[in-house]
Every structure is written in structure tokens, then in C-alpha cells.
ROVEXTOR-676651 format. One line per field, with one value per residue (C-alpha): residue in three letters; x, y, z. Coordinates in nm, 3 decimals, m for minus. Example, Ala and Ser with C-alpha at 12.3 -4.5 7.8 and 13.67 -1.06 7.14 Angstrom:
REM ROVEXTOR-676651
residu = (ala,ser)
u = (1.230,1.367)
v = (m0.450,m0.106)
w = (0.780,0.714)
This chain:
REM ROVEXTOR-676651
residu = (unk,unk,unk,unk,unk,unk,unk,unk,unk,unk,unk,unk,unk,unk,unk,unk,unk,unk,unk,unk,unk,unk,unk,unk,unk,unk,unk,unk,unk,unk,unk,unk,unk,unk,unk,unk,unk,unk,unk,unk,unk,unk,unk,unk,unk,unk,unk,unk,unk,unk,unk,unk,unk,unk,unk,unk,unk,unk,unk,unk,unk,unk,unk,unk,unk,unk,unk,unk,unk,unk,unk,unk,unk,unk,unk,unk,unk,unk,unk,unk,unk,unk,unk,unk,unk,unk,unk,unk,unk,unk,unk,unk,unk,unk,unk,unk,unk,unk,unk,unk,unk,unk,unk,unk,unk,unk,unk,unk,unk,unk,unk,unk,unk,unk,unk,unk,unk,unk,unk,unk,unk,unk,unk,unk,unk,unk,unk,unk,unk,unk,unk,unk,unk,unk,unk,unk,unk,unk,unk,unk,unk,unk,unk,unk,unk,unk,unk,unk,unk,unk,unk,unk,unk,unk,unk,unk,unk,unk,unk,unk,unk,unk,unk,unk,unk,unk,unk,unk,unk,unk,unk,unk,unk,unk,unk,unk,unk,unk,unk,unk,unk,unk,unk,unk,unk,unk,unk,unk,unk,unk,unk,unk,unk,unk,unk,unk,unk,unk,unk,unk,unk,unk,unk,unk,unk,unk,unk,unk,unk,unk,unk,unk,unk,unk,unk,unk,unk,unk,unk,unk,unk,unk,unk,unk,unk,unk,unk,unk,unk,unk,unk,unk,unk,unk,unk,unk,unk,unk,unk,unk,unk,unk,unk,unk,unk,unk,unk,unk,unk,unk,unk,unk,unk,unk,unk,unk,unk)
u = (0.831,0.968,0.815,1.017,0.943,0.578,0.587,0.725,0.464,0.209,0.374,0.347,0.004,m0.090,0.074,m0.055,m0.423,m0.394,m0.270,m0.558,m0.799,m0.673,m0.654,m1.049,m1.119,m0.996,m1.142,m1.482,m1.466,m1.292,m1.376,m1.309,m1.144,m1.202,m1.013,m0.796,m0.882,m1.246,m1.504,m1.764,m2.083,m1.931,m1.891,m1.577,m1.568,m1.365,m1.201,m1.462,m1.720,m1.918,m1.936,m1.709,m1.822,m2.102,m1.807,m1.495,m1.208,m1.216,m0.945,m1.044,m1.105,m0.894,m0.560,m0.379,m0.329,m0.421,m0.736,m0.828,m1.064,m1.134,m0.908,m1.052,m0.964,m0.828,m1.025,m0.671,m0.697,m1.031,m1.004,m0.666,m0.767,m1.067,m1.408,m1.473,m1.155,m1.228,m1.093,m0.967,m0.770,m0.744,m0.458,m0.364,m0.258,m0.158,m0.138,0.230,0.188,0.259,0.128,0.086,m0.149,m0.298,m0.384,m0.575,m0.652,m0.817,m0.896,m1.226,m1.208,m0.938,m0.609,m0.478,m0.603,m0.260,0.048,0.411,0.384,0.745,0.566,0.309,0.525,0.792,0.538,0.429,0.796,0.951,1.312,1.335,1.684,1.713,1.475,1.462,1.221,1.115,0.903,0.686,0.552,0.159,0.053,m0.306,m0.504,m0.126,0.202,0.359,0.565,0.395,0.621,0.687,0.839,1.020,1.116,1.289,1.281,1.326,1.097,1.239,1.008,1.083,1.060,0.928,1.272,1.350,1.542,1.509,1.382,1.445,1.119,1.201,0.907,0.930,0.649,0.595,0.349,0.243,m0.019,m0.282,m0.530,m0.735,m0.416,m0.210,0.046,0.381,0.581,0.739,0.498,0.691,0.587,0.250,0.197,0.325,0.143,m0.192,m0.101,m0.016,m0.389,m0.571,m0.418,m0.481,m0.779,m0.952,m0.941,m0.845,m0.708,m0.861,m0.567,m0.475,m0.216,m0.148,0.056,0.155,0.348,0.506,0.748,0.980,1.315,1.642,1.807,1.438,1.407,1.416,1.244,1.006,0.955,0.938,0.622,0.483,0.570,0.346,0.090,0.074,0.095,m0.183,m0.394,m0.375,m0.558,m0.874,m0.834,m0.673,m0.824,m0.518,m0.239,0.103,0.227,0.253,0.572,0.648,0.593,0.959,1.049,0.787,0.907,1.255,1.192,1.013,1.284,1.583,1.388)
v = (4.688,4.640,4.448,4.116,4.097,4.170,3.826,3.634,3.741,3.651,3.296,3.247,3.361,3.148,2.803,2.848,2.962,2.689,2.464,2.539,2.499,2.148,2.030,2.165,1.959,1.654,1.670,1.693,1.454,1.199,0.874,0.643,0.346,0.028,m0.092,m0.321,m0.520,m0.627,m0.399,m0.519,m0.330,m0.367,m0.095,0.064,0.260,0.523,0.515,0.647,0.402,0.602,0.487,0.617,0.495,0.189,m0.019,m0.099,m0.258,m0.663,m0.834,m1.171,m1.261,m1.567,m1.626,m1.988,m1.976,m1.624,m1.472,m1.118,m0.826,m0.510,m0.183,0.132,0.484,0.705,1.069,1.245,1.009,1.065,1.427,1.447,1.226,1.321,1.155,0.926,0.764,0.362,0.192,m0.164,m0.291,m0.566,m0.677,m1.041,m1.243,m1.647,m1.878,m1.844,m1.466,m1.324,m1.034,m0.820,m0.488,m0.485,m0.179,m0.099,0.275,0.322,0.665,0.790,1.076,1.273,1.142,1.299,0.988,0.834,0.989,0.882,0.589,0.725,1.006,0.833,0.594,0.868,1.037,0.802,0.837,0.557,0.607,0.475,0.227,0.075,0.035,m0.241,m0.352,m0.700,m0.935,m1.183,m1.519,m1.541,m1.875,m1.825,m1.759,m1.835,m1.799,m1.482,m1.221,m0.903,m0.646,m0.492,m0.199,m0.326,m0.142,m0.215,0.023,0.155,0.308,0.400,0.318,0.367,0.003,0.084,0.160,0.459,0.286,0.328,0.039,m0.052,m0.243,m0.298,m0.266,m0.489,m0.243,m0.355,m0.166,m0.163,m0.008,m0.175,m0.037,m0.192,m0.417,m0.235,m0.308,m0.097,m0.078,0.263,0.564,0.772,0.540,0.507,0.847,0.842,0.540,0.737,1.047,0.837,0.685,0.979,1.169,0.859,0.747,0.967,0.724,0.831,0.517,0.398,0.345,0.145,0.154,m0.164,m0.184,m0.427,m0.398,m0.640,m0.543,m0.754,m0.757,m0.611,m0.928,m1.099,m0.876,m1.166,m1.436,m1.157,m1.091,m1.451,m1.495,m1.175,m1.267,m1.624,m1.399,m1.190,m1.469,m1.597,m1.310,m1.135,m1.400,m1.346,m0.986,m0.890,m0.895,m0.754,m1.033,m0.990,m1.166,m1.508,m1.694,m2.025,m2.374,m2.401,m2.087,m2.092,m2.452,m2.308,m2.044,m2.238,m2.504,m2.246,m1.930)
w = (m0.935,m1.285,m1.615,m1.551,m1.145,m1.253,m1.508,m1.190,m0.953,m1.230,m1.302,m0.948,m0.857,m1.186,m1.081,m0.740,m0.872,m1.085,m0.783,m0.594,m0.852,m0.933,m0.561,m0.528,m0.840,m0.658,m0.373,m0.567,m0.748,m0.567,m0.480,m0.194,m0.250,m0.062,0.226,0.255,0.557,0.706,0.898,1.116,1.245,1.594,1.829,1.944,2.261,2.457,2.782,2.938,2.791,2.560,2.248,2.013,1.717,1.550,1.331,1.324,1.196,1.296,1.462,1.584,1.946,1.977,1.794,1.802,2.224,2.269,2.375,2.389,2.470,2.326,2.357,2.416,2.204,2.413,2.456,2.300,1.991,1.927,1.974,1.727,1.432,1.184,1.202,0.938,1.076,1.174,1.460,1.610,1.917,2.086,2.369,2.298,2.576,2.576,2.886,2.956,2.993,2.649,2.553,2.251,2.142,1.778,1.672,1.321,1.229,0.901,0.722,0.570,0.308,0.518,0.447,0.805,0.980,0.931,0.982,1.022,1.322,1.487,1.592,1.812,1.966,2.071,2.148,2.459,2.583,2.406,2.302,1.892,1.923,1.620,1.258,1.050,0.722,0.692,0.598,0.775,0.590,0.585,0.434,0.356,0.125,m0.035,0.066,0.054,0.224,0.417,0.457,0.789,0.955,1.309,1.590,1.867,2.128,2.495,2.770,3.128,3.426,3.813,4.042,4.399,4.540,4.286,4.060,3.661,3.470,3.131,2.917,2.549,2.313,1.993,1.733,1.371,1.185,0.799,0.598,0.405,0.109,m0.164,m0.327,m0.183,0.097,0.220,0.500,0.418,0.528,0.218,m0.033,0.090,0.060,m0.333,m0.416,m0.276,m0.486,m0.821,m0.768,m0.721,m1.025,m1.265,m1.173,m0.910,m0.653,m0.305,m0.173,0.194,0.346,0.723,0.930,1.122,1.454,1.674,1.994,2.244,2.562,2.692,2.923,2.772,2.637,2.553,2.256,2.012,2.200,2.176,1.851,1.724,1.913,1.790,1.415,1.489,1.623,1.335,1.107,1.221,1.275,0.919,0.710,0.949,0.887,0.613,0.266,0.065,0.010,m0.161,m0.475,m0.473,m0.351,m0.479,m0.343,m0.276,m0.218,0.061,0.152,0.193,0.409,0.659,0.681,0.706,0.876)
């Protein structure tokens, strides 16, 4: 090996050294931020009843006309994602049969807790057709707009004859930390890099899912009742709120939605 390939290897073993080194720092001296959302002392279990952990992220039992009950974690999710991670699920269900899962998954001091939601939800055999960022209204503590990731998309079942059968699943998710809220799982992840390196901070972030199925055609019948849902829901749960939006601007949107 020659004089100049000898400086390269050194450059190299120096920035990743030095790499290294900095990363170990970090995780040192890090701290945990706060979340972004309420926990309760309340136990979550798994699906085979055993309890799977002594708090957990609160959702509220009963939301306008829906009630609920608990969701159990699954044995493969509690086997996949780090302890120290923080749970909450409830189904939602209203008189005239709607339905709708809400799903909170909050990390401790490993940032693997939360990964990219796609992954999960094709995952479970469900067919991505179409992605779209929004925004949903909350009015309280003010008005202003939560931004969402929405996904419509397909699962194939089989009715008693043999035939295939289409259910479309209506899924918005977003993620939640300490004044802090994103739809996008990219910037999440640069807005939890920024903080660490300025202040130290590891930012506790959640990731927020909701999921209703309909019939092909229903899709946005469907998601209208799921947006009043969530409306309704994230002021009970949700301590993090977006910037303000005017009187009129908020006046606006709800006469022309």
C-alpha cells in the first residue's frame, strides 16, 4: 500500500473513530424528552392476558357516540419493539355500527420503537392504493390544523363460497413529541436528530394510527366519520397542539369544509 492510500485509510478510520466516539457521547449523556400526549398508570395487556406492561398511553373510553374497550399487544409486537416502549389501543365502535382502531405507540430511550408505519400495515397483507397528507381541524384547546398522513388501501378476503373480497381500509397516522407534531416519518426523524445535537435532548416521540374499513365505494363516507372521531378524541389525549389558526380562518373552514 502506498503513502497516499495509507492517508485515506487513516482519514477514514479517523472520521469513523471519531463517529463512534461522538454517537457514545450521546447516548451518555442524553436526555429524554417529554411526550407529547398523556400516560396513565393503567395496565396494558397481551393477547394472551398477561400483563404486558403497568402504564400506558390514554385514549378515552367514550368518544361523542362511540364507546370502546381495550386492545391487546400482540405477542409478535411485543417481542419486535424495545422495552421501554409505551402502549395504547382501543377499538371504537358507535350505535350504527361504525368502527375504528386507535393505536398509540410511544418510544422510551430506544428510538427503534417507531419505524416507518407502511411497513406494518403491508405487512398485515394490506395492498398501499393511494397516499395523501392532510390536515384535520381540532378546535380545542384552540383551533388549529393536525397534520395527517392518509391511506387508503386494499385487503383481499375469501366469502364462504370462495370468492375474493375486497375491504378498503381508510389509516391516518401522525407522530407526536414534546411541541412537536409531523406527519412525514422523514422529517420526524431530522427534527429528532437536530434536537439531540443542539441541545441533548432525545425527543420522546409517538406514533399515532387510526384505521377504519369500509366497502369499495364507502371510502369517503368513511373517512369523514373517522376525521369527527379523531377530532374529538385528540384534545382528551393529546397535549401537543399546532399553531394557532384564526377566528375566521377557522370559521371558514367549517362553513366550506
Amino acid at each position: 500500500m502506498n503513502r497516499c492510500s495509507w492517508r485515506v485509510l487513516m482519514v477514514v478510520l479517523l472520521l469513523v473513530g471519531g463517529t463512534a466516539g461522538l454517537l457514545g457521547h450521546w447516548k451518555m449523556n442524553q436526555r429524554l424528552g417529554r411526550p407529547g400526549l398523556k400516560l396513565v398508570e393503567q395496565p396494558v395487556f397481551d393477547s394472551n392476558g398477561d400483563l404486558a406492561g403497568t402504564s400506558s398511553a390514554y385514549l378515552p373510553e367514550k368518544v361523542l357516540d362511540c364507546s370502546s374497550e381495550a386492545v391487546p399487544i400482540t405477542k409478535l409486537e411485543l417481542g419486535w419493539l424495545p422495552k421501554g416502549t409505551t402502549y395504547g389501543r382501543r377499538q371504537y365502535q358507535a350505535l350504527d355500527g361504525f368502527q375504528a382502531l386507535v393505536n398509540v405507540v410511544l418510544m422510551g430511550t430506544d428510538r427503534t420503537s417507531i419505524h416507518k408505519p407502511q411497513y406494518c400495515l403491508t405487512g398485515q397483507g394490506w395492498r398501499i392504493d393511494r397516499s395523501e397528507q392532510t390536515t384535520i381541524r381540532i378546535e380545542r384547546p384552540h383551533p388549529y390544523d393536525l397534520p395527517v398522513m392518509k391511506l387508503t388501501a386494499t385487503i383481499l378476503g375469501e366469502a364462504s363460497s370462495g370468492e375474493k373480497v375486497a375491504t378498503r381500509g381508510i389509516y391516518v397516522y401522525w407522530f407526536v413529541a414534546d411541541d412537536a407534531l409531523t406527519a412525514d416519518h422523514l422529517q420526524r426523524m431530522w427534527k429528532m436528530a437536530r434536537t439531540l445535537i443542539a441541545t441533548g435532548t432525545l425527543q420522546r416521540w409517538a406514533y399515532v394510527s387510526c384505521l377504519t374499513v369500509c366497502l369499495p365505494g364507502q371510502e369517503e363516507a368513511a373517512y369523514q366519520r373517522l376525521k369527527q372521531l379523531i377530532a374529538a378524541a385528540v384534545p382528551e389525549f393529546q397535549t401537543t397542539t399546532g399553531a394557532e389558526v384564526s377566528r375566521s380562518l377557522a370559521g371558514a373552514a367549517t362553513a366550506h369544509p
